[in-house]
MITI-724021 format. One line per 4 residues: number of its first residue (from 1); their letters; for each residue x, y, z of C-alpha. Coordinates in steps of 0.1 Angstrom, whole numbers, plus 5000, padded with zeros to 4 digits. Example, Ala and Ser with C-alpha at 12.3 -4.5 7.8 and 13.67 -1.06 7.14 Angstrom:
2
1 = AS = 5123:4955:5078  5137:4989:5071
// end
This chain:
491
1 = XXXX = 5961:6426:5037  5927:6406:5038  5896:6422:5025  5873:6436:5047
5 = XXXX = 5843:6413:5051  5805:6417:5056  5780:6399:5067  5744:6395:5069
9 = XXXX = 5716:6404:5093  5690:6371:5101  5672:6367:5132  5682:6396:5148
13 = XXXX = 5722:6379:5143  5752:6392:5120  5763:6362:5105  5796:6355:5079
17 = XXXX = 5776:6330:5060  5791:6295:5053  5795:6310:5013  5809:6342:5002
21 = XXXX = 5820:6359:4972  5841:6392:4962  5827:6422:4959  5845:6444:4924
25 = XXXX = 5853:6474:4930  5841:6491:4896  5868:6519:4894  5893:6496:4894
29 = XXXX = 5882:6460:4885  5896:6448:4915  5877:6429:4944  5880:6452:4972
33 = XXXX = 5856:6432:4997  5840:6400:5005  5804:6396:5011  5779:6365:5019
37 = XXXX = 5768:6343:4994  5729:6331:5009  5715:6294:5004  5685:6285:5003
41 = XXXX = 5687:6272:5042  5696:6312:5048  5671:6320:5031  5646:6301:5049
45 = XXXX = 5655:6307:5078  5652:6343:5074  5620:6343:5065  5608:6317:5091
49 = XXXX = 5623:6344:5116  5602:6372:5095  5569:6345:5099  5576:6342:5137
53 = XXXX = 5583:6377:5147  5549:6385:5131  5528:6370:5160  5556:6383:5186
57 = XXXX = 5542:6405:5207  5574:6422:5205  5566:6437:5172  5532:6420:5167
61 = XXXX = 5518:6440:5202  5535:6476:5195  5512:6504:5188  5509:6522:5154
65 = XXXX = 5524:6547:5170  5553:6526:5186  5562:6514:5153  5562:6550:5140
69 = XXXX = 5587:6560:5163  5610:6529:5155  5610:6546:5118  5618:6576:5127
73 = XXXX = 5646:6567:5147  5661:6548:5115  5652:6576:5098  5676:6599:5123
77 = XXXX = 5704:6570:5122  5702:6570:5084  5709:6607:5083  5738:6603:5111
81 = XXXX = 5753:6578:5092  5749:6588:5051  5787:6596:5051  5796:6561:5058
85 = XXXX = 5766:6548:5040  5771:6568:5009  5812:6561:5009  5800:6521:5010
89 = XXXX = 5776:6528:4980  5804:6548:4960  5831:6517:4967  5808:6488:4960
93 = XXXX = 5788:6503:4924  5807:6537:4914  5783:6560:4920  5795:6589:4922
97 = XXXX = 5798:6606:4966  5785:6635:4958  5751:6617:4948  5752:6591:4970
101 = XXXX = 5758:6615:4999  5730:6638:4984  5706:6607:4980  5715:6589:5013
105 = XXXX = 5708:6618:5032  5675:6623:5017  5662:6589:5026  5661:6598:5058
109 = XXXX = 5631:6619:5046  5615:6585:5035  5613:6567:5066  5600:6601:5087
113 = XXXX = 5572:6601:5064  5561:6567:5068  5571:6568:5108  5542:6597:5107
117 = XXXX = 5521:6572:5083  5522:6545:5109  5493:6555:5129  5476:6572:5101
121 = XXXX = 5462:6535:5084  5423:6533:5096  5397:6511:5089  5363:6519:5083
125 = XXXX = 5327:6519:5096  5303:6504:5064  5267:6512:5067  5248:6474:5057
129 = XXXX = 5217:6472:5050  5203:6451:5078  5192:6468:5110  5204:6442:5137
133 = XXXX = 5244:6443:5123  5272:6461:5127  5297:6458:5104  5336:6473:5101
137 = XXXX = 5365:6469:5080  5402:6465:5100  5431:6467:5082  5458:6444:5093
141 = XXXX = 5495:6437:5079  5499:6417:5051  5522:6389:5063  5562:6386:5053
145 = XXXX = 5576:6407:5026  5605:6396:5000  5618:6426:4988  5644:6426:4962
149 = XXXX = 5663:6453:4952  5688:6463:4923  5725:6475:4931  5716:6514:4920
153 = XXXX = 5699:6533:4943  5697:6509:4966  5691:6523:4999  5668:6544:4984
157 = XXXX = 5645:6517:4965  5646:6499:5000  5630:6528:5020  5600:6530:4995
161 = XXXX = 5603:6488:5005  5607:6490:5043  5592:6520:5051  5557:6514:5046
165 = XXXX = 5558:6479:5052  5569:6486:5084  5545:6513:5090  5522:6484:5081
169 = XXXX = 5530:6458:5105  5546:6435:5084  5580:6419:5082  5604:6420:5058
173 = XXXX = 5629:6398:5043  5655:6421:5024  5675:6408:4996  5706:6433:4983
177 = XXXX = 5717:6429:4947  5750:6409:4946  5764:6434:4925  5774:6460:4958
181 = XXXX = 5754:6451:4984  5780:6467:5011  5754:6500:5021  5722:6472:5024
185 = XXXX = 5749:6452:5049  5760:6480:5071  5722:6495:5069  5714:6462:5090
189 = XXXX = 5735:6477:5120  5712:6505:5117  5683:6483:5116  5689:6470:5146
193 = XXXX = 5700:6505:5166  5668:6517:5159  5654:6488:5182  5637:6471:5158
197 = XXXX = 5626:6434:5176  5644:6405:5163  5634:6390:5130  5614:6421:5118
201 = XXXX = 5640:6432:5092  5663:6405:5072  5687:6412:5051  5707:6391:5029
205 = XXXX = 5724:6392:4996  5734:6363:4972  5727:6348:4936  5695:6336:4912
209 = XXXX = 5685:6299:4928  5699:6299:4955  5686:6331:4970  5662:6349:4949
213 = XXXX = 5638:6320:4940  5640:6305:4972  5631:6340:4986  5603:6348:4961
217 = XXXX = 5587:6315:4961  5587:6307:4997  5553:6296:5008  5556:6321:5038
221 = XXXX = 5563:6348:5020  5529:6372:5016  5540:6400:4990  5568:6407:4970
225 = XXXX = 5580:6440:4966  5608:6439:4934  5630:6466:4913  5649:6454:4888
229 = XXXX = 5646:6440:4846  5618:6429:4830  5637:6395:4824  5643:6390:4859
233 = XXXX = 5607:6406:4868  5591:6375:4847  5610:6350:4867  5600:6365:4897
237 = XXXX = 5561:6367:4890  5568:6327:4879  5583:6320:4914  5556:6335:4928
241 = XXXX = 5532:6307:4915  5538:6287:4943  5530:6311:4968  5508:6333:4951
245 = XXXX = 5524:6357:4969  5507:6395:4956  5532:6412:4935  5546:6445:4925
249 = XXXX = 5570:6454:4901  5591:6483:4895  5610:6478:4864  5631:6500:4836
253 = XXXX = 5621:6525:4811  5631:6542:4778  5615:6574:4788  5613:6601:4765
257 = XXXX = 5622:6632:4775  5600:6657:4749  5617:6691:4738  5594:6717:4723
261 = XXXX = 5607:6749:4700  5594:6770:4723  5613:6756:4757  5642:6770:4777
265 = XXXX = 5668:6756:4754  5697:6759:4782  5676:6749:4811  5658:6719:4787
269 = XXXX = 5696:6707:4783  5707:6709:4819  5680:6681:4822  5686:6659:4797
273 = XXXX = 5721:6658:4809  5705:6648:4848  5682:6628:4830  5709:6604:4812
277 = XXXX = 5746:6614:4819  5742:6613:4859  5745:6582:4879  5766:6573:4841
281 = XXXX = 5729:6565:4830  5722:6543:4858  5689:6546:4866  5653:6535:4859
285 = XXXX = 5642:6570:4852  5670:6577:4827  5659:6596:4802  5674:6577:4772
289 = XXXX = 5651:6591:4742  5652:6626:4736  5626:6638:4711  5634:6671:4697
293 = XXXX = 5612:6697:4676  5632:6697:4642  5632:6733:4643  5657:6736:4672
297 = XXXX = 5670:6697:4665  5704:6713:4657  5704:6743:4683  5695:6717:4714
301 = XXXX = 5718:6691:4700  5749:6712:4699  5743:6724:4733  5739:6687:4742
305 = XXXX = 5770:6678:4729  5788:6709:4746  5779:6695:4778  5787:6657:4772
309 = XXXX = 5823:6668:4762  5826:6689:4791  5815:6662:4817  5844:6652:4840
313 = XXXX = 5848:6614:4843  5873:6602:4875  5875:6586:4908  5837:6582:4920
317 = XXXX = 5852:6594:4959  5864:6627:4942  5836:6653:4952  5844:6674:4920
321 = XXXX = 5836:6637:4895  5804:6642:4878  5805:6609:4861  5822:6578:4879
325 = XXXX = 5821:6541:4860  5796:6517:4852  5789:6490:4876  5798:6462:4861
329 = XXXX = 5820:6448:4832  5791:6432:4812  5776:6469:4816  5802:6477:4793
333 = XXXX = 5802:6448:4773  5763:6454:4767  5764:6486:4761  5790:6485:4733
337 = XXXX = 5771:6460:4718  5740:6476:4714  5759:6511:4698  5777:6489:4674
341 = XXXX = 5743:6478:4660  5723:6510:4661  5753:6524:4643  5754:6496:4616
345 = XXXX = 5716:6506:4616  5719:6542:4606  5725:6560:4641  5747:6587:4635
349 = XXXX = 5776:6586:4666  5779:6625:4676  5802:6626:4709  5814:6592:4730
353 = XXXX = 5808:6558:4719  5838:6541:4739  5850:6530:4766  5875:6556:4791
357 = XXXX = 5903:6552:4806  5899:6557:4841  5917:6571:4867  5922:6531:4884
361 = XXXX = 5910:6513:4849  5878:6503:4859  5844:6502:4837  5842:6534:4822
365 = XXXX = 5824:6545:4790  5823:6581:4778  5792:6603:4777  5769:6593:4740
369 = XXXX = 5752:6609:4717  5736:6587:4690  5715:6613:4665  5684:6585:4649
373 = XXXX = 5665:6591:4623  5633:6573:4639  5632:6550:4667  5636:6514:4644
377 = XXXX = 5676:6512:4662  5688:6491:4687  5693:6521:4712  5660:6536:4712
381 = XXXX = 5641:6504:4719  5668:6488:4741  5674:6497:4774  5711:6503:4780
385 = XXXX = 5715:6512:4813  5739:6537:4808  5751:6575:4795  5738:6570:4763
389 = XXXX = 5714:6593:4748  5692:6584:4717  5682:6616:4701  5653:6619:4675
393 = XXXX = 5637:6647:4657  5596:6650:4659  5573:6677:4631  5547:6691:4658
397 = XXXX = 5527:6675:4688  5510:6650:4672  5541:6632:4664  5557:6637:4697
401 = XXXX = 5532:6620:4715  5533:6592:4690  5566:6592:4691  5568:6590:4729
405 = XXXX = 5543:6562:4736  5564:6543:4710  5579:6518:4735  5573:6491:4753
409 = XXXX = 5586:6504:4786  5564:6537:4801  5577:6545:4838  5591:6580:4832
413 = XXXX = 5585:6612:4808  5600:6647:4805  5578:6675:4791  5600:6711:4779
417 = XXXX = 5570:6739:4770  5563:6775:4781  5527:6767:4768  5509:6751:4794
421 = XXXX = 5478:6741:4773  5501:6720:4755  5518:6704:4783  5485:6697:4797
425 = XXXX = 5473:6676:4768  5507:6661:4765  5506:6649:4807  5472:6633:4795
429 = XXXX = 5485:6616:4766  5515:6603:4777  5521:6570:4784  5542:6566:4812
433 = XXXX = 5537:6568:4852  5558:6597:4862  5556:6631:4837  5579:6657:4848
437 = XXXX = 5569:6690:4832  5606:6718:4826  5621:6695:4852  5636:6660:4853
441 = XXXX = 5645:6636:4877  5626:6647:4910  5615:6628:4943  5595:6629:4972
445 = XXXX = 5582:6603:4994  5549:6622:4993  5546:6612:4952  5540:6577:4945
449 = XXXX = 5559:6565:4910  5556:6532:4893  5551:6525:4851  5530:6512:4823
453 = XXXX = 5540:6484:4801  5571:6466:4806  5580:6491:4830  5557:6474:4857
457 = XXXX = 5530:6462:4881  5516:6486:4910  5533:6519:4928  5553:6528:4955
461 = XXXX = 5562:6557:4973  5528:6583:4990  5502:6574:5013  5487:6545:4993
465 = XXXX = 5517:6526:4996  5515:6518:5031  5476:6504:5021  5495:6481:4999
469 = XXXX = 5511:6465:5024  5478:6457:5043  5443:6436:5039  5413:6441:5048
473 = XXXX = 5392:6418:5073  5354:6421:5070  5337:6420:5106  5300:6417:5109
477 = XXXX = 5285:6422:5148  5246:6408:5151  5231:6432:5176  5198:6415:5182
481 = XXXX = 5194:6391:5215  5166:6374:5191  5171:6341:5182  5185:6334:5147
485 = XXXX = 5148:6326:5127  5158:6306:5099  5193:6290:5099  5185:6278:5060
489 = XXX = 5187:6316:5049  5217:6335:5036  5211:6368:5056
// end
């Protein structure tokens, strides 16, 4: 039987693409679908189509409020449609359906908040100093957007993308990761349900060159809007040189997740194991370093390790799976290469460190605990990008907080305390853009996240947001039916 096929969404038109490639099923290692490969030509012409259907009064003449009500109707076809979305996202990259379904559903949320944002973007009245002017600031959309997003998350990281652009005015050209693009592809369908005008939203998927240069670098392109590794992220910002195209960057994290002695040991645990074992670690967020107070280093860890052991790995479709595969094979690959050093390093191996047999094969690796001694190993510097947890002792808070700001990365933090004093000064001292305080793992799209370091450039998500996909235009008014006096003067 042939594998189902998908296609992609320029100009308003579904198209097979003249180049394709199969999408791996990671629970079984087995191509399952087969998805379009974009060149550069598809590339450009989506954006071209994004740079024409700016000026179309189609889109270009709607209301704010019009264009609100286009994002809340994706908003309500997004919520119709998360079981089929969130069984696309479990088949292509393993995530688990009972998150996906969970997540999808809640994305909804996302573009209803920025539908009701739409009409909410005002200018300003500025008060010059000279009495025969007027002067005002309008806000107007930015231009075309590239937005590029990783395979996790994905329909998620893409409403934080689309929704305020859109509420903007702008256009957007929308590039899926080629690892499981399958929910991005069928979101299209939805896309153009809602109405949106031809051109307004593009999506594609496809590989470095060919794709994701030509995207970020096209001298049409206004902004770009991209989540994924620093290593990519640097390409990216160098593609970018030819259209100086303004910038954010969302990247990964080794967030430390901070237990005190005086935390709720059993409800400090529960989060550690959201923070690292679900989404099998998959996730920008994850909460990779945990640094424990020595006194209860043994107590929490033994709880940890309880929990690990009792996790149940299977079929990602299976409602009752709490931890499905990795995405890929050099996941696996990458991640047993960087235990194997931190253990020749000193890092003591307390529950996992392997791969698992899987219900269909596929690229599982068992729940990790690696107990360090300080944070001079592979796995506490490195980002893994899966269900591995690094777990280091700290003497008081003074060491904690220079223990957490030890990193590169700074996009996410965990604080465990009953004493709020002290969780105050640590939210201060922290290093990081997101601190979650007894919690772990926690979104809105009213709370705007982004990092420090390595972990990024600008925020998304909140009101601001939308701002960042505008700029302003200065407009001065003379109000005086006198002639001009001196035309030699700067007034």
């Amino acid at each position: 039987m042939p594998l189902p096929r998908f296609q992609a969404y320029i100009d308003g038109v579904f198209e097979p693409g003249e180049a394709s490639f199969e999408s791996i099923d990671p629970s079984t290692g087995s191509p399952w679908a087969v998805m379009p490969a974009a060149t550069a030509a598809d590339v450009d012409r989506a954006v071209r189509a994004a740079h024409r259907a700016l000026s179309d009064p189609a889109w270009a003449g709607l209301t704010a409020s019009a264009r609100g009500a286009l994002l809340n109707r994706l908003g309500d076809l997004v919520a119709e449609h998360s079981g089929r979305l969130a069984e696309l996202e479990t088949r292509d990259t393993g995530k688990i359906i009972r998150e996906t379904s969970a997540q999808i559903g809640y994305v909804a949320q996302y573009y209803r908040y920025y539908g009701g944002l739409a009409d909410k973007v005002e200018g300003a009245y500025l008060p010059v100093d000279k009495p025969d002017m007027e002067a005002f600031l309008r806000r107007e959309p930015i231009g075309v957007v590239a937005a590029v997003v990783p395979w996790n998350s994905q329909l998620f990281l893409s409403a934080v993308k689309l929704g305020p652009a859109l509420a903007a005015g702008c256009t957007v050209v929308l590039k899926a990761s080629e690892d499981g693009p399958a929910p991005l592809l069928e979101f299209a369908r939805l896309v153009e349900q809602a109405g949106f005008p031809k051109g307004v939203v593009n999506i594609v998927t496809g590989f470095g060159d060919e794709c994701g240069r030509t995207l970020t670098s096209h001298p049409l392109v206004s902004r770009v809007a991209f989540t994924g590794g620093p290593s990519t992220a640097r390409h990216v910002v160098r593609n970018t040189a030819a259209n100086l195209a303004y910038t954010t960057l969302e990247l990964g994290g080794k967030s430390p997740v901070v237990v005190f002695s005086d935390a709720n040991l059993e409800s400090a645990a529960n989060a550690v194991v959201a923070g690292i074992f679900a989404a099998s670690g998959q996730s920008c967020v994850a909460g990779s370093r945990l640094l424990v107070e020595r006194t209860v280093h043994s107590r929490l860890l033994d709880v940890l390790t309880r929990k690990a052991k009792a996790i149940r790995i299977g079929n990602p479709q299976d409602p009752a799976t709490e931890m499905g595969p990795l995405a890929t094979a050099r996941q696996v690959t990458h991640i047993e290469d960087v235990v194997a050093r931190s253990l020749d390093a000193g890092a003591k191996l307390v529950t996992g460190g392997r791969r698992h047999d899987g219900p269909g094969g596929g690229f599982y690796y068992e729940p990790t605990i690696l107990a360090c001694a300080d944070q001079t190993v592979a796995c506490v510097r490195e980002e893994l990008f899966g269900p591995v947890l690094s777990v280091i002792p700290f003497d008081g808070e003074e060491d904690a907080v220079t223990k957490a700001n030890d990193s590169e990365f700074g996009l996410a933090s965990g604080v465990f305390t009953n004493n709020l004093t002290r969780a105050h000064r640590m939210i201060r001292r922290i290093r990081a853009g997101v601190v979650w305080v007894n919690t772990y793992r926690a979104v809105s799209p009213i709370v705007p996240f982004g990092g420090y370091g390595l972990s990024g450039l600008g925020r998304e998500g909140g009101l601001e947001a939308v701002l960042d996909y505008t700029r302003t235009k200065s407009v001065w008014i003379r109000t005086s039916d006198e002639p001009i006096a001196d035309p030699f003067v700067m007034r």
